[in-house]
C-alpha positions as CSV (number, residue, x, y, z in Angstrom):
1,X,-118.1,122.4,-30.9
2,X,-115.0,123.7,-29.1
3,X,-117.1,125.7,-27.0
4,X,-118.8,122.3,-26.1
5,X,-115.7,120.8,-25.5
6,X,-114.5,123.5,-23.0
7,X,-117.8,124.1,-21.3
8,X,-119.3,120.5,-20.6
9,X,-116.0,119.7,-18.2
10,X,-116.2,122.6,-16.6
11,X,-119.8,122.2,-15.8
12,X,-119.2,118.9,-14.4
13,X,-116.5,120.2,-12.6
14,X,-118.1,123.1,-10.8
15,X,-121.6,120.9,-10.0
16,X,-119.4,118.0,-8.1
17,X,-117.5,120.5,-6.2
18,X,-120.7,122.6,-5.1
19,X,-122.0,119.3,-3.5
20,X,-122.3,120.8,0.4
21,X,-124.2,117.8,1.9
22,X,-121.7,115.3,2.2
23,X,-120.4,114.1,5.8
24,X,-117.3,115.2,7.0
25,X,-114.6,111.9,6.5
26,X,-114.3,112.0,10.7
27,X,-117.9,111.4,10.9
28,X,-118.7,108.5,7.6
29,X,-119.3,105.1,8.9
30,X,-119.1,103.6,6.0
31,X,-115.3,104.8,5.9
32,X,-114.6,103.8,9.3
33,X,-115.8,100.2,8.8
34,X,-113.2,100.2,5.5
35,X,-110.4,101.9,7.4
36,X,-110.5,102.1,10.9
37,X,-108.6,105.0,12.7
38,X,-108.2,103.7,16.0
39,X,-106.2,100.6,14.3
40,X,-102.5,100.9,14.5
41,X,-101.0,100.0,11.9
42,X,-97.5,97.8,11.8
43,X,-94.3,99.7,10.4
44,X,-93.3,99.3,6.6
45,X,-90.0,98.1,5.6
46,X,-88.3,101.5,5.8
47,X,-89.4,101.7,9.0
48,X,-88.0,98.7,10.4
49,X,-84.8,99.5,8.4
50,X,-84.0,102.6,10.0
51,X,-85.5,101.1,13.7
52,X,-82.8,98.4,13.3
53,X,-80.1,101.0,12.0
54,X,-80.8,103.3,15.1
55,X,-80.7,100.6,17.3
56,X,-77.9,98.1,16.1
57,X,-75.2,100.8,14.8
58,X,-76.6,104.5,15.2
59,X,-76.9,104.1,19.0
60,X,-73.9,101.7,20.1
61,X,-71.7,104.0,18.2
62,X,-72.7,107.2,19.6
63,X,-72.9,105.9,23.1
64,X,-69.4,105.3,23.0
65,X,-68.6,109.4,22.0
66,X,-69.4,110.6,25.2
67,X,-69.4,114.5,23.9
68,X,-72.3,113.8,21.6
69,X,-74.6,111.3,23.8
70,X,-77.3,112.4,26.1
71,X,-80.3,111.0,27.5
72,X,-82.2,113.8,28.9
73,X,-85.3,113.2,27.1
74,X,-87.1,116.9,28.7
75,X,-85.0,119.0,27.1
76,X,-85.4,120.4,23.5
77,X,-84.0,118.9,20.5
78,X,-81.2,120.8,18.4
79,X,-79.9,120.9,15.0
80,X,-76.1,121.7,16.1
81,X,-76.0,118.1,18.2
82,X,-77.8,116.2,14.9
83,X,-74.3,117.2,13.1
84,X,-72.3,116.5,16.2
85,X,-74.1,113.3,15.8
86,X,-73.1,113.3,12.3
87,X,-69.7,113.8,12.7
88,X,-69.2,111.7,15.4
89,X,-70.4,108.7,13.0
90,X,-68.8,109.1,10.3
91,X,-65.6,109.7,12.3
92,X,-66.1,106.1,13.8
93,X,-67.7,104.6,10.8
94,X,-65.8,105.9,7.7
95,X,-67.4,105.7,4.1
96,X,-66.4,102.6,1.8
97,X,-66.5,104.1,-1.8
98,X,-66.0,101.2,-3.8
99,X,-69.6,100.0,-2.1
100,X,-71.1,103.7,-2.7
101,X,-74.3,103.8,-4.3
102,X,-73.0,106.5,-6.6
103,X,-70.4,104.0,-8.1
104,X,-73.0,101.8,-8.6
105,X,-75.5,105.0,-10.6
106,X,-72.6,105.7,-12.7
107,X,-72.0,102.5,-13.5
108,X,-75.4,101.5,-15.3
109,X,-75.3,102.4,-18.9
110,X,-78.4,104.9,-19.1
111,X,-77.1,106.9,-16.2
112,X,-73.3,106.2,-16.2
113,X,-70.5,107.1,-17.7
């Protein structure tokens, strides 16, 4: 019976996965007329948070370091001028703890303190 129990999934398992004739999912019509690829779709609510941060504070307050801003778009990106960035921010725009998400973690009773 165990034997049974171990060998029927694992039969299942291995005749599904041996299935060769399917289309590729770039070439089923049936999934295209579900979900479309050429459709763009509109930006969640993350998104459009951190498009509004970025363009309300992350930008206005940078632009005004001029060490840290630059608008050459050619050249490469690099990791030391993201924590410029950084610091530049946080310099301008200092942390308020007693808002701080932590506080607020600690402070539930499952979690907390």
């Amino acid at each position: 019976m165990k034997q049974l129990i171990i060998i029927l999934p694992l039969v299942l398992f291995i005749s599904c996965s041996s299935n060769t004739s399917s289309v590729a999912p770039s070439e089923n019509s049936s999934l295209h007329s579900i979900s479309p690829s050429g459709v763009k779709n509109k930006p969640g609510f993350m998104q459009k948070s951190l498009n509004d941060f970025v363009k309300n504070d992350w930008t206005p307050t940078l632009s005004k370091d001029k060490k840290t801003y630059v608008e050459d778009k050619d050249r490469s990106f690099t990791l030391q001028e993201y924590a410029d960035k950084i610091s530049a921010y946080t310099k301008a725009k200092p942390a308020n703890h007693k808002e701080s998400n932590i506080n607020k973690l600690n402070a539930l009773p499952v979690i907390g303190k």
